[in-house]
Each structure stands twice: as C-alpha cells, then as structure tokens.
N, C-alpha and C positions, 0 to 999 in steps of 0.2 A: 631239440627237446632237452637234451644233455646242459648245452649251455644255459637254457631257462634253465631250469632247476638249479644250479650252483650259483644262479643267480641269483635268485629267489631266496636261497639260503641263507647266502652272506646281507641278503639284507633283513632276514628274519634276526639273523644274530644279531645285527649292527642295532634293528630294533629293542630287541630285549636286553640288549646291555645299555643304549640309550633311556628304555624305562627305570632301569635299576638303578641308575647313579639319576634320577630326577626324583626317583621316590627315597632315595637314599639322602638327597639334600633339603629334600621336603619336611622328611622328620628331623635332619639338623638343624633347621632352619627355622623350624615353626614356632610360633610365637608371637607376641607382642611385638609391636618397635619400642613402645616404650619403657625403659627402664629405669631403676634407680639405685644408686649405690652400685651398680656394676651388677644387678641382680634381676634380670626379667620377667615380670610376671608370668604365671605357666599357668595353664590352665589344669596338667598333669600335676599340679603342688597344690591340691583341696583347700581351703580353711575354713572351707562349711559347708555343711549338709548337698547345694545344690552343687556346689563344686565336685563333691565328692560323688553326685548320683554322677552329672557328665565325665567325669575323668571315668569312674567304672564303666559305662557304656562307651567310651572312647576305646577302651581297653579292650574291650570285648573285640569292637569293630577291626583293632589292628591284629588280634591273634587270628581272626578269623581272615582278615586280607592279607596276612604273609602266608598260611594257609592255602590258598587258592592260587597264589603267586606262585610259590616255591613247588606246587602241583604241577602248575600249566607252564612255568618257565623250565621243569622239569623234562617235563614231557616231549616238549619243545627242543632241547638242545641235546636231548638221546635222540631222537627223530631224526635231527640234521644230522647227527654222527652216527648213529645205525646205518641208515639210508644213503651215504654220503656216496661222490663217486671214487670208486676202485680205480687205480693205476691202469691202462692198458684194458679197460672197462666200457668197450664203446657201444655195447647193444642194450637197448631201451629199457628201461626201468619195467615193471609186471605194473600194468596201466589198474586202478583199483577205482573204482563207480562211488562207492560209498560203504558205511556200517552202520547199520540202523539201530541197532542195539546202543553205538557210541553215541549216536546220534540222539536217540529218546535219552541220554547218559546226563548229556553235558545241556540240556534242556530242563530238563525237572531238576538236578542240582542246582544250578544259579536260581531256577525258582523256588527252591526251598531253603536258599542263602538269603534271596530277599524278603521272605517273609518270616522269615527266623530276625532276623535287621530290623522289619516292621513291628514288628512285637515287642522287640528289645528297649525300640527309640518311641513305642508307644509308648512302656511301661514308666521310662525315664522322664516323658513330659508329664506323665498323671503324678512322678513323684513331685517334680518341680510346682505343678499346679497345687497341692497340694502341703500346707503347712504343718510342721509337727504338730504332734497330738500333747504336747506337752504345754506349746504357745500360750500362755498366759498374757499378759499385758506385751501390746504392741504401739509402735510409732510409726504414725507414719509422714512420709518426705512425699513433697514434688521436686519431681527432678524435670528440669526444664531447658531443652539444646537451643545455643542460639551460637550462630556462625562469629568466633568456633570458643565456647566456652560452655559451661554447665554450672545455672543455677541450680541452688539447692533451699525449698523452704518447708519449713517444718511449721504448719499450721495451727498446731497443736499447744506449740513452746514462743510461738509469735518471732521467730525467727529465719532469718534467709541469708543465705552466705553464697560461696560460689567455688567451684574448682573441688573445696574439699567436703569430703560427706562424712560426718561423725557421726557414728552410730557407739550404742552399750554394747558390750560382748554378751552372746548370747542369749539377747534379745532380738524377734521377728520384727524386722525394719519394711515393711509395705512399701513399696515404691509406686508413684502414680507418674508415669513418663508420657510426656508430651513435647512439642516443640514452637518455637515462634515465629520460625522461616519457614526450612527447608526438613527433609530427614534426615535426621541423626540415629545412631542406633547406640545406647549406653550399655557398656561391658567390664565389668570386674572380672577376668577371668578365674580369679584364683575363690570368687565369691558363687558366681552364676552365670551364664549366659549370655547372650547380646538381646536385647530388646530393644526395638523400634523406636524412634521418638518421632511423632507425626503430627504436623499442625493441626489444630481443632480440633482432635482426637486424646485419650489418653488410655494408653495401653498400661496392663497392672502386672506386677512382678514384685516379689520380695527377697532378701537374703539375709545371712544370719550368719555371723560370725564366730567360729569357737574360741578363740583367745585375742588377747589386744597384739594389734600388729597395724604394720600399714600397706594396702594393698593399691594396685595399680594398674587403670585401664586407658584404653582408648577408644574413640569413636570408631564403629566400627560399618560407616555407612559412608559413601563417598556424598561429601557434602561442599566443595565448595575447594577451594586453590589452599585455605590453612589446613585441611580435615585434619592431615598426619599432626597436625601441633595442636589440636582440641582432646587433652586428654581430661582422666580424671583421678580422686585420688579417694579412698574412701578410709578414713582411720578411725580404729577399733579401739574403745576405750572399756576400762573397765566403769563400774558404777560409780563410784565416788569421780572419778577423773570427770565423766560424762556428765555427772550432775554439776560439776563445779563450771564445765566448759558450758552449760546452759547457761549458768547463771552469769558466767564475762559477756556471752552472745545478747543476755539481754537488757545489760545495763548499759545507756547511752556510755561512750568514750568519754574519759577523762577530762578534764579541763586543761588547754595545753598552754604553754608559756613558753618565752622569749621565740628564738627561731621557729616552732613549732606553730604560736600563736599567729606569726607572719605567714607562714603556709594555709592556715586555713582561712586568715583574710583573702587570700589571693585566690585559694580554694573557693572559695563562697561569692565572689565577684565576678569570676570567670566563669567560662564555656562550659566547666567542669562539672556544674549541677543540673545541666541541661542534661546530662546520661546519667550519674551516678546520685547514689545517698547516703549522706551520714545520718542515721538516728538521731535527734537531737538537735539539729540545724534544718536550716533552709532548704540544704541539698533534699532534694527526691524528685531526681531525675532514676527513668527506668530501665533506660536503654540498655546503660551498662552495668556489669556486676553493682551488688550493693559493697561497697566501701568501711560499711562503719567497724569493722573488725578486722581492716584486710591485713594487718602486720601481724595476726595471728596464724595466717594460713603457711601453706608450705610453698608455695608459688606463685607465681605472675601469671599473667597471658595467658589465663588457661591452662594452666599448667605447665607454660614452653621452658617459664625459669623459676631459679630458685629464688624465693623469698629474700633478697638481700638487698641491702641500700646501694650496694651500683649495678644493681639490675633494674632497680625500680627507677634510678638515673637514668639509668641505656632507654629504658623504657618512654617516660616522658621525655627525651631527647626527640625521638623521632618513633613512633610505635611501627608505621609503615615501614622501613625499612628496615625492621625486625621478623613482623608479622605479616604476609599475605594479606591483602584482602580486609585487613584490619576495620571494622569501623570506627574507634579513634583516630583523629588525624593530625596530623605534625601540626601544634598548635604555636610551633617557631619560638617556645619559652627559651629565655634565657637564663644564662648557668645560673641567677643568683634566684631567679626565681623557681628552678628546677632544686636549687638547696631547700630551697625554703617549704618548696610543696612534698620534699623527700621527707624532711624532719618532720611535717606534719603528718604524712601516712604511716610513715612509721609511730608514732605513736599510738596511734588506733589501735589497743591492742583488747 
C-alpha cells in the first residue's frame, strides 16, 4: 500500500508539472502563424470594438483559469507533502472513505464557474451581434474562400479584388461570408472573430476599425494541403485615402506600352483568361483572383508573398512548386515571356 501511494504521488507531480509547462507554452505560443514585419497579429492587441469585446472576455476567462489552477495545483502539492512518507514510517496510512462536505465543495464550484463563463461568452456574442449605436452609413463586402485565397467584392462601389480588404476607419464594414468549394473560416484577429465560410450558405459578420493600420489573418478552418498559406490582409484607410483607392479600383488599367504592351498581348492569347480578369479586356475568366488591380495589392498567392517583380517571376515560373495544391498550373512559360507578362502585371495598378 506504502509503495502505491509514492507512487501514485510522483506521478501526480510529474502530472502537474507536465500541465504547467504545456499551459505555460500555450500562452507563449498562442497566436497567428502569420506575421508581418516581424509582428504577429494578436488577438490580445484590439483595433476595434469586436476585438476589444473578445480580448475583455479572454481576459476574464484567463484570471479566472489561473484562479482555479494555482487553487487545485495548490492543494495538490501540500497533499503530497503533508501526507508524504516519513523516514522509518512503515505502518498504513489512517484509511479515509470520503468528505461530503468537500465533495458537495468542489461540485457546485465548477458549476458556478461554468455558468459565470456562460453568461460572460453570452453577453460577448450579443455585443459582437450587435452594431454600435452610433453606425451611421455602412458598406458592405462579400468575402468569398476559395482554395486557398480570399475574394473580396464590394457590390455597392462595383468592385472586386482579392487577398486584400480595404475598408474607411471607423466605418461599420458588413461582411457577407461564403465559400466556393470547401470551408474556410475568415479571421482578423486583431479586428473580430473567426467566422465560417460555407458553400451555398452565407453566414454575416461585421468589423470596424478605430484607426488606419494594416491588420493580418489567416484561415482558420483546415481546408485543404495550402490552408496555413490562405491568409488575409484587411487595410484601414482613412476617408479621403478610401475614397481615392475606390476611384483607382474603378477605373479600367492604364493603357500599357512597349514591354508592358507585349505582356498583355500574350496575356489575352493565352490560357490566362480562362481564370482570371482585367476590366477592360477580354479577360473574364472567374476561376482565379480578378487581376485588374493586382500591382496595387500587398501580395501574391494569397497572401504567401510579397508583392514584388521577382516574386510575381518565381510565381509564373512554376506556381506548383511554390504553392500546394495550387489551381494554376506550370504553364512551362519562358523567361522572355514571363518578362513580358511581369511588366504587364505590374502595371495594373
């Protein structure tokens, strides 16, 4: 009996210090994968309203679980050293049935910790549900998952782009989420929540941002061999910025020339308007992102890179061997014609 019990101990301990360095690496840890400028978005760093009702109710739930922890991990490790065995200690422990008193104790607590939690995480989604009472004029986006990128059209302004979500500061942005495949779940954390994106359905969500900034999420629904590389990006402008970036979104691209002009002949021939569209041409294909703006955005693939002429190279080089799962396929261009279609995207601005 002696031996059970020391045994039973040292693996009580080994337990509760095993818990404490996984809840310990849990809150180092936690987080987005994606980041930018060496900065990850947090969902504890608010920048609007719904941010800031979840980060409060986060809050709440961690002072009240280190609470109960530092309680019962307390309790716990006086127990095994109270009770421990004595030197030269060899007669039976005082054999104990139970304490009903403890027992009715540590019953009705946890049920008045979860319904203290229920009320908390009700009141939090009635806030989220719920639009300030301020909201005046709103816009609203469809945001739209497709394996692994995120359309964005704004119905309203006759506009559709991809990856990146501009929104006014301080304006109530309506989100209508759905998807074309599979499920996706779209997350700003530092904006709102993760909401669902599900085909033939369209689940509704809004967020509001208090100053211009750029904020940064990821899919947060296992969808597919890219998921971790389907992020998104949503930048916060002020009014005049916002008003002026409507009006580049909605004027056909430029007229391009020399190199430029080669690219989009070779654009407009090929395989490439079978998925994508430039306003203004022939392209309107739907598969893939719409194109007519894409050298204004901040990334590639979904956001896997940054916007730059030898990424968008590396890119039409070979998309597959960059991206998973990719639905574009190595269309075998050559260098002179991957110049040519670089020079032309990049002008789209």
């Amino acid at each position: 009996m002696i031996w059970f019990q020391r045994k039973h101990i040292r693996r009580t301990l080994l337990f509760a210090s095993t818990l404490a360095v996984m809840v310990a690496l849990a809150l180092v840890s936690a987080g987005p994968v994606y980041a930018q400028d060496g900065v990850p978005p947090s969902a504890l760093d608010p920048k609007g309203p719904n941010g800031a009702a979840i980060s409060s109710l986060f809050g709440v739930v961690l002072a009240i679980a280190v609470v109960v922890f530092v309680i019962v991990e307390g309790m716990l490790l006086f127990s095994a050293w109270r009770f421990r065995q004595r030197p030269n200690d060899t007669t039976e422990p005082k054999q104990v049935h139970g304490n009903t008193r403890f027992e009715i104790a540590w019953t009705i607590a946890p049920a008045i910790i979860v319904v203290v939690l229920f009320v908390l995480a009700l009141q939090t989604q009635q806030t989220l549900d719920a639009k300030p009472a301020s909201a005046g004029d709103q816009l609203t986006v469809k945001v739209i998952g497709h394996q692994w990128w995120w359309e964005y059209q704004y119905p309203d302004l006759n506009i559709t782009t991809a990856t990146d979500l501009v929104i006014p500061v301080g304006k109530v942005v309506n989100l209508e989420i759905s998807s074309v495949d599979v499920i996706h779940s779209f997350w700003i954390p530092q904006l709102n929540g993760k909401t669902d994106a599900f085909p033939n359905r369209i689940n509704r969500s809004w967020i509001q941002a208090d100053a211009a900034g750029v904020f940064y999420g990821q899919c947060a629904e296992l969808c597919g061999p890219s998921h971790a590389n389907m992020r998104s990006v949503v930048i916060a402008k002020d009014t005049a910025e916002f008003d002026a970036w409507v009006q580049q979104q909605q004027a056909n691209p430029a007229p391009t020339a020399d190199a430029a002009a080669q690219g989009e002949q070779l654009f407009l021939v090929s395989a490439c308007i079978g998925c994508h569209q430039v306003n203004g041409t022939a392209a309107q294909g739907k598969v893939g992102p719409n194109l007519t703006h894409v050298a204004s955005r901040t990334s590639l693939a979904g956001g896997m890179f940054t916007n730059t002429e030898g990424n968008l190279k590396r890119w039409l080089k070979n998309p597959p061997a960059l991206k998973e799962g990719v639905l574009m396929p190595n269309l075998n261009l050559s260098d002179a014609d991957i110049e040519a279609l670089t020079a032309y995207m990049m002008s789209l601005k």
